[in-house]
C-alpha positions in Angstrom: -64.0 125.3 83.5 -66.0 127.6 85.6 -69.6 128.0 85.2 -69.1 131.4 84.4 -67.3 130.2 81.3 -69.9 128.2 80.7 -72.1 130.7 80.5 -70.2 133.4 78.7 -69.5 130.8 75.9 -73.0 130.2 75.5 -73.9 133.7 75.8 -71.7 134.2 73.2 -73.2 131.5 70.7 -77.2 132.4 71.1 -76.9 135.3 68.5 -74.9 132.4 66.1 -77.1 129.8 66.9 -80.4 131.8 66.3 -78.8 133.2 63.1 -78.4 129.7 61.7 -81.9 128.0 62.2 -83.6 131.4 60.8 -81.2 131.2 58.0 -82.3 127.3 57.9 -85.5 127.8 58.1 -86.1 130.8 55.4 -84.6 128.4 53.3 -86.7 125.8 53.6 -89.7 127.9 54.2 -88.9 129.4 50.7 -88.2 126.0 49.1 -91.5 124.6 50.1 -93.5 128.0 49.2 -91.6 127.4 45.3 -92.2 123.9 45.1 -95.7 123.2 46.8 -98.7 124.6 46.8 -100.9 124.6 50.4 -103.0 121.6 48.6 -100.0 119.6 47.8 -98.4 119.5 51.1 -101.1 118.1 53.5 -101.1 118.7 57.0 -97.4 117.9 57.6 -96.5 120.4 55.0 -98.5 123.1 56.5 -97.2 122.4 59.6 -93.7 122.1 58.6 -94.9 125.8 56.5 -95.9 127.4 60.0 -93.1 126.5 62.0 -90.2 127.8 59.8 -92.0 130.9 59.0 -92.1 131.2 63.2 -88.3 130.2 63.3 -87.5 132.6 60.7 -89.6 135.5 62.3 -87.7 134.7 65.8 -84.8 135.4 64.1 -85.4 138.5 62.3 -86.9 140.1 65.0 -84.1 139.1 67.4 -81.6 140.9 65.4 -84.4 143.8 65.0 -84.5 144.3 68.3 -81.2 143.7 69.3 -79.9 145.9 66.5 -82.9 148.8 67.4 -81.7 149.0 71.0 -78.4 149.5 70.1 -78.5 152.5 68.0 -81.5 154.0 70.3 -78.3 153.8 72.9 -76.0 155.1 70.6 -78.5 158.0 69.9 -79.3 159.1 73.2 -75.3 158.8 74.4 -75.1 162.5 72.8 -77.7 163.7 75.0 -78.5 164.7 78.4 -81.3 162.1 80.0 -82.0 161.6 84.0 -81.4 157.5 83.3 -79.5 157.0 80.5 -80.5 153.9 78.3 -78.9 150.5 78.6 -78.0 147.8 76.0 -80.3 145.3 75.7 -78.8 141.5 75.8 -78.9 139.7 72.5 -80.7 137.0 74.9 -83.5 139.5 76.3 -84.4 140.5 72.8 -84.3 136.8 72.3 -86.9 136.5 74.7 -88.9 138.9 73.5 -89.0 137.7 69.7 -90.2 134.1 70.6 -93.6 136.0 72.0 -93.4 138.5 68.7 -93.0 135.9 66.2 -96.3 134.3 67.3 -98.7 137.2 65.9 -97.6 136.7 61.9 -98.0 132.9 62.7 -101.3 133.7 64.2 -102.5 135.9 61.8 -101.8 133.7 59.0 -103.7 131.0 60.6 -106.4 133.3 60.9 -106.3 134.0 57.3 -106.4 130.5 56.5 -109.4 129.8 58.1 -111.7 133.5 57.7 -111.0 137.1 56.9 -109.2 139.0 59.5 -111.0 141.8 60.8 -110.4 144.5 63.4 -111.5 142.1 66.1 -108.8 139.9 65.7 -106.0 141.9 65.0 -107.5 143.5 68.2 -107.1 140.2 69.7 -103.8 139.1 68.8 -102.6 142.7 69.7 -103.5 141.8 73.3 -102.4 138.5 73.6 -98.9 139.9 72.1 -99.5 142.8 74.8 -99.9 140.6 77.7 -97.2 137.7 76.8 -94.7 140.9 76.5 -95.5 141.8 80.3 -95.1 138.5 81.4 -91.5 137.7 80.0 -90.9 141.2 81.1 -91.3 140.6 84.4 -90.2 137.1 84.3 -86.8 138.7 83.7 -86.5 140.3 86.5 
């Protein structure tokens, strides 16, 4: 096999493979949020609580974006635009989710530990800002 197969097979499994460990992971998530309460769980619990609410968020806002892009295109294919819109890859929105499904993460462990206020939403917002721009242009 070519490594062009290769790559088109895998291509073709990311949007599979990223729908099964959110899946995975809700269900867990949700399991643990039923059955234990933050005191019960200890700090493996609370870690095991923060990384399938990340892996759950990567997924959701994969297919968000992924799904967003596509019917943005659709949209503006009835109109007249100087550059016409192009599909975004399943794996670029991919990309971009793993930064995006930090800022819940992060703003639940904020919560956790103080009140959120406008200076650290403010904060998060421009970490989430800056991350953005670098897989941005990391992708080029």
């Amino acid at each position: 096999m070519s490594i062009m197969h290769h790559h088109a097979i895998l291509t073709g499994m990311l949007p599979r493979v990223i729908a099964t460990i959110s899946l995975a992971s809700l269900i867990v998530l949700s399991l643990m949020l039923v059955f234990t309460s933050p005191a019960d769980a200890g700090p493996f619990g609370l870690l095991l609580i923060f990384i399938t609410a990340y892996l759950a968020f990567v997924g959701v806002i994969s297919f968000f974006l992924f799904g967003m892009n596509r019917l943005m295109v659709m949209v503006a294919s009835g109109m007249t635009v100087r550059k016409p819109l192009t599909p975004l890859p399943f794996k670029r929105a991919y990309y971009y989710s793993t930064v995006l499904a930090a800022a819940p993460v992060i703003l639940i462990g904020f919560q956790s530990v103080q009140s959120i206020g406008f200076y650290e939403v403010a904060l998060v917002i421009v970490f989430e800002i800056v991350a953005c721009l670098y897989v941005s242009r990391r992708m080029k």
